[in-house]
N, C-alpha and C positions, 0 to 999 in steps of 0.2 A: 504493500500500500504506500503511496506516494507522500511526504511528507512535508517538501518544505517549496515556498513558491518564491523562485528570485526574480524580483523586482526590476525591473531596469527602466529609469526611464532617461528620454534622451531629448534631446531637443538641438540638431544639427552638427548629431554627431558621425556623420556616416564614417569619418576617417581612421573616429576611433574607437565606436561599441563593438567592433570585432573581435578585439582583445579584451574586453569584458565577456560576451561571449562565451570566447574559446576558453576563460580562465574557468567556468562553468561548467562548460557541458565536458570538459577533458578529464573530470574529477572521475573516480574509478565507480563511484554509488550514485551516479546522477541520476541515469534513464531508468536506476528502481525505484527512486525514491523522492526525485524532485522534477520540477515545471519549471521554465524563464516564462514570465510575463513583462513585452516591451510595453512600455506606454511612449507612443511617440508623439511631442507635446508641439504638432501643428508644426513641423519641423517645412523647413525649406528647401532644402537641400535633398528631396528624393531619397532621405532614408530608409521610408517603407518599401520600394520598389528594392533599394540595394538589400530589404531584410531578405525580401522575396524571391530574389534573385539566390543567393548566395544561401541560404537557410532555407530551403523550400522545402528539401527533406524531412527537415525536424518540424516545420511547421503540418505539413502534411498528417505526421506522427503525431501531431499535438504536444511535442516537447516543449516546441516556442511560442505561444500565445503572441499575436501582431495586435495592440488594440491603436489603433490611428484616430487619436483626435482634432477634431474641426476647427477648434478654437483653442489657443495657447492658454490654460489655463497656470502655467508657471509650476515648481518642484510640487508644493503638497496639495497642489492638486492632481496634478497629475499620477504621484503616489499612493494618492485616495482613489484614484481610478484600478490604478494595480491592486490597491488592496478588495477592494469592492468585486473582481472579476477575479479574484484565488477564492479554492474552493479546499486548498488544502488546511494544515492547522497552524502552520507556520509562514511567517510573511517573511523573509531578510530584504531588506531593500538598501541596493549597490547602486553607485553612478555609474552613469555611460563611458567614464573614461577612468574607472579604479578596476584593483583586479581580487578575486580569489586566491589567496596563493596555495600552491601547488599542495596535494594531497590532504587538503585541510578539512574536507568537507565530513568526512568519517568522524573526525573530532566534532565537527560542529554537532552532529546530529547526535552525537552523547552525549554533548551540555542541552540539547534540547530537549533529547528523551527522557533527560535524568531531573526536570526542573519543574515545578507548576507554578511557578508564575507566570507572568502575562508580558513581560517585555524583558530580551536579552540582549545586553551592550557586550561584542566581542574588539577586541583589539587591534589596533592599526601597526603598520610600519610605509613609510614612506618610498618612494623610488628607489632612495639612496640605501635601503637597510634601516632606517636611522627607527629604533623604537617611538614612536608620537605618546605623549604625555607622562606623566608619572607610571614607575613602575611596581607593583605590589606580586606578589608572589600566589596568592592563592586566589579565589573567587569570591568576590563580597557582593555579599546581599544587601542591598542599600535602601533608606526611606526616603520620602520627600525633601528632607532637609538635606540627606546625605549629596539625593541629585541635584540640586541647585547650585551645590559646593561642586560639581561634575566637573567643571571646565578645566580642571587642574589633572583631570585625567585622561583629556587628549582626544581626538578625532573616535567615531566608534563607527560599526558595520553593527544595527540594528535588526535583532529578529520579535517581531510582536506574534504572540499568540490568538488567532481568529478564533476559536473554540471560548477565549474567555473577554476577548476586545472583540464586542460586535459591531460596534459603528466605527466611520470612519476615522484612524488615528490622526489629522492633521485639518488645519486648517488652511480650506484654501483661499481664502480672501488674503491671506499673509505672504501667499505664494515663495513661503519658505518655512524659514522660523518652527521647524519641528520641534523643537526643544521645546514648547510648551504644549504639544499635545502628547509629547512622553510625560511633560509633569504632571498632565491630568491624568492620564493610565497610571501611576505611579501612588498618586493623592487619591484616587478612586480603589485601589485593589492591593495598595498598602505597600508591594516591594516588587523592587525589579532587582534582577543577576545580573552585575558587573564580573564579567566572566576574564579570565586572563590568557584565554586563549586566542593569541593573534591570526588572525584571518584573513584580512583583506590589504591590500597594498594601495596606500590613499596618494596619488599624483597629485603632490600640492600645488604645482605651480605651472598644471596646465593652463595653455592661453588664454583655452574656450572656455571653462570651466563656470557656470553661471554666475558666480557669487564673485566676480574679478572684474576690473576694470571699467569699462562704463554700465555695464549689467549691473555691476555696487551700488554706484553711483544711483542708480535709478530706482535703487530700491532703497533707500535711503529712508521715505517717509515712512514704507514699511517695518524694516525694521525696528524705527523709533517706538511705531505702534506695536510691536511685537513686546518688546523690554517694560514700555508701560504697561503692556495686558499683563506678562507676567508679576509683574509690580503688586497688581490689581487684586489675582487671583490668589499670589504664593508671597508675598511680600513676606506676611506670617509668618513663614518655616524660615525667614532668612535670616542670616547675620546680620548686625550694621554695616558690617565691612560690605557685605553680596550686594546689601538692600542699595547701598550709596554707590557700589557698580554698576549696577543694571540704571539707576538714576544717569548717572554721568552719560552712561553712554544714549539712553532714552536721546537727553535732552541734544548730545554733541551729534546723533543722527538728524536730530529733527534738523537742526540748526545746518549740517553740510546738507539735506537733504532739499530745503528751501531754495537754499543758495543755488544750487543746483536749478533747480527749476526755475528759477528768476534770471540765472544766464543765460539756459535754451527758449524761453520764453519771448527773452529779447534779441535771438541772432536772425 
C-alpha cells in the first residue's frame, strides 16, 4: 500500500524539476510505496508539455500526478492544491529545484511509520554539504513554543499527516509564509517530530528560486502581513526576545514593501 505523496510544485521551472524528479522516483521503495504530485503554478515556460513529454511513462502508471493550474495562485496555494488531490497518508512537500538525497527514503518512511503525530520536520544540507541550522543528535518532539523558537534550527523538508490534518495546511492569500499554518497544526494537535534525519539537499542560492530577488521584493507587503498574523494568533507562546522579532521584521517588511510599490508605481 502506497504511503507517502511528494509534493512538487513548480512555477517555471522546466530547466530544473528534473533533478527533483529523478532525486525521487530513483529511490529503491518508491513505485511500492509512494506518488509525485506536480502542481504547476500557471507556469510559462511549457513545463507541462516538457512533464508530458519526458514522464509520460510514469504518468500513464499514475506514479506522477500532472495537476496544471489556470491561475498563479503563488507556493501555499499551490501546495494546498497538492495537498487537497493526495489520497495517500503522508504529504512531504519538496521544491522544484531541491533534491532527495540519495537512499534516504527507507529512513524517511520509518520516522513516519514509527510516529503519530500530524507534522514531520526532517533535515537539510545545502549544495555544498554544509549541515543548515543547528545541530542536535536525537529526534525532538516539540510544542508550540518550542516551534516558534524553530528558526534557529534551519531550513526543513516537511511531511504532514492527511489521516489526522484534514483541511488545507497553508494559507493561500499569503502565497507563502507556511510557517504559520505549521503553527496552527502544531497549537491545534499539541506536537510535531523534529526528526534528525537529513533528507533533502536545499539549493540556497538558486536564481529562480521564488523567494529571491525581485519575487522578494514583491512580496514584501505579504510577508509583513504574514509576521503580524503570527503576532496575532501565537504572540502568547513567544518570548520577548521572538515577540520583538517577528515585530521588527513585520514592520521593516511593511516599510521596504511600500517603498517598493511607490517606485514601480511611478516608472
Amino acid at each position: 500500500m502506497k504511503k507517502i505523496s511528494f509534493v512538487i510544485t513548480s512555477y517555471n521551472r522546466k530547466k530544473l524539476i528534473s533533478n527533483t524528479i529523478e532525486s525521487i522516483i530513483s529511490q529503491i521503495l518508491f513505485f511500492d510505496l509512494c506518488e509525485i504530485i506536480i502542481v504547476d503554478d500557471a507556469s510559462t515556460d511549457n513545463t507541462v508539455d516538457y512533464l508530458y513529454l519526458n514522464y509520460k511513462e510514469y504518468i500513464d502508471n499514475k506514479d506522477i500526478k500532472i495537476i496544471s493550474l489556470e491561475k498563479n495562485l503563488g507556493v501555499s496555494g499551490a501546495k494546498n492544491e497538492g495537498y487537497i488531490n493526495s489520497t495517500l497518508e503522508w504529504v512531504v512537500f519538496i521544491d522544484s529545484d531541491d533534491q532527495l538525497l540519495p537512499n534516504i527514503l527507507e529512513k524517511m518512511i520509518n520516522v513516519l511509520t514509527n510516529t503519530s503525530l500530524p507534522l514531520v520536520f526532517f533535515r537539510c544540507i545545502d549544495q555544498n554539504n554544509n549541515f543548515i541550522g543547528k545541530k542536535f543528535n536525537d529526534n525532538k518532539t516539540i510544542n508550540i513554543e518550542e516551534y516558534l523558537e524553530y528558526t534557529s534550527y534551519g531550513e526543513a523538508l516537511t511531511a504532514v499527516n492527511k489521516n489526522i490534518v484534514k483541511e488545507k495546511p497553508y494559507i493561500t492569500e499569503l502565497r507563502g509564509y507556511e510557517g504559520i499554518g505549521c503553527s496552527r497544526i502544531i497549537n491545534k494537535f499539541g506536537f510535531a517530530l523534529l526528526s534528525n534525519l537529513v533528507a533533502r539537499i536545499y539549493f540556497v542560492d538558486g536564481m529562480d528560486r521564488l523567494s529571491v530577488s525581485s519575487g522578494f521584493l514583491k512580496r514584501m507587503s505579504l510577508l509583513s502581513k504574514g509576521h503580524f498574523l503570527m503576532l496575532k494568533e501565537f504572540g502568547k507562546f513567544m518570548t520577548f526576545k521572538n515577540k520583538f522579532f517577528y515585530l521588527i521584521k513585520a514592520i521593516a517588511y511593511y516599510v521596504v514593501g511600500n517603498i517598493y510599490n511607490f517606485i514601480k508605481g511611478n516608472k
